[in-house]
C-alpha positions in Angstrom: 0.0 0.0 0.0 2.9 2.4 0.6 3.9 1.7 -2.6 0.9 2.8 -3.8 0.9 5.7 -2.6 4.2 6.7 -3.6 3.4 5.9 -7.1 0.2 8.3 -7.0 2.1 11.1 -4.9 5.2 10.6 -8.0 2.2 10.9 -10.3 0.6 14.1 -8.8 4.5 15.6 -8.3 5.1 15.1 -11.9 1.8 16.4 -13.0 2.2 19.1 -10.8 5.4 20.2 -12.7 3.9 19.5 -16.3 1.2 21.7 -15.6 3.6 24.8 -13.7 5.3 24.4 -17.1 2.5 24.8 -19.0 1.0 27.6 -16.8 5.3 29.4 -17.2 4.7 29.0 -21.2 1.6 30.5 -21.3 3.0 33.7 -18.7 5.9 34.0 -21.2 3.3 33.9 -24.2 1.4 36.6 -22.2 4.6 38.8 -21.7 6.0 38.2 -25.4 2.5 39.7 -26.4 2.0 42.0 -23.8 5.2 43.6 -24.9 4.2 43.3 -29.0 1.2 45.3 -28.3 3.3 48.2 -26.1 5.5 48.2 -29.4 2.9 48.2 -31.9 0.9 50.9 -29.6 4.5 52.9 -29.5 4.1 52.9 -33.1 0.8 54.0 -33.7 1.0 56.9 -30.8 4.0 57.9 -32.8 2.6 58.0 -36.2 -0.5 59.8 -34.7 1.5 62.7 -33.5 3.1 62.8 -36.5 0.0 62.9 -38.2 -1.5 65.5 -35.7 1.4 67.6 -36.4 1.3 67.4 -40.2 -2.6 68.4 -39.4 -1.7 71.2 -37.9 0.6 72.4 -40.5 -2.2 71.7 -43.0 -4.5 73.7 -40.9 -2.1 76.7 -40.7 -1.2 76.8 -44.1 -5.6 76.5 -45.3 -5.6 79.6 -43.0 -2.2 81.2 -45.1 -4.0 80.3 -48.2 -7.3 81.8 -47.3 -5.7 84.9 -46.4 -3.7 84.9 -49.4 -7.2 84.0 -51.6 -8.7 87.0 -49.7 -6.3 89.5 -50.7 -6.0 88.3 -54.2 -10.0 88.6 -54.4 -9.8 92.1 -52.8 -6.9 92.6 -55.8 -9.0 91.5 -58.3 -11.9 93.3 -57.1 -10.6 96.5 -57.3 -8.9 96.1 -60.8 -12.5 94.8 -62.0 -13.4 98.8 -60.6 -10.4 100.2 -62.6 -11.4 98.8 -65.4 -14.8 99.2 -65.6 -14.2 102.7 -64.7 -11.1 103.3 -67.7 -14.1 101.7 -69.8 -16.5 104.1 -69.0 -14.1 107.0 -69.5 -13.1 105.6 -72.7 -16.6 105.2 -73.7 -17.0 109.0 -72.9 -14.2 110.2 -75.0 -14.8 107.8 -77.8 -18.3 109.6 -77.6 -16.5 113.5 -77.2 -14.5 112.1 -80.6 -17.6 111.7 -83.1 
């Protein structure tokens, strides 16, 4: 009977080690990906602040162009008034001429 139980205690004791070998693959499993995911998440939070500041550059040159739209519309405006007022005073002296 001692024998017996020696043989189940050797079967439990080596169990026991199988399955704390298991249960240390699967922790190093869980740390290998644990530690993927911190890289890939590095990555992404850098490429987001990248892309946040190349944002922000787009956003301050939209407001450079706008600006830049706004006084070549005012530009344009006012030659339109030139003109249309050397055409009117052309008009008058073509009329002054017959």
């Amino acid at each position: 009977m001692e024998e017996v139980v020696e043989r189940t205690l050797e079967d439990y004791k080596e169990r026991l080690f199988q399955t704390m070998g298991e249960f240390m693959e699967a922790v190093n499993r869980f740390y290998k990906d644990l530690n993927d995911t911190r890289w890939y998440l590095g990555e992404e939070k850098a490429r987001n602040v990248a892309l946040e500041q190349r944002v922000s550059w787009l956003e301050q040159r939209i407001k450079e162009l706008e600006t830049e739209c706004s006084r070549l519309r005012k530009e344009r405006d006012e030659a339109n008034w030139y003109l249309g007022e050397e055409r009117a005073r052309r008009e008058a002296l073509e009329r002054r001429m017959r």
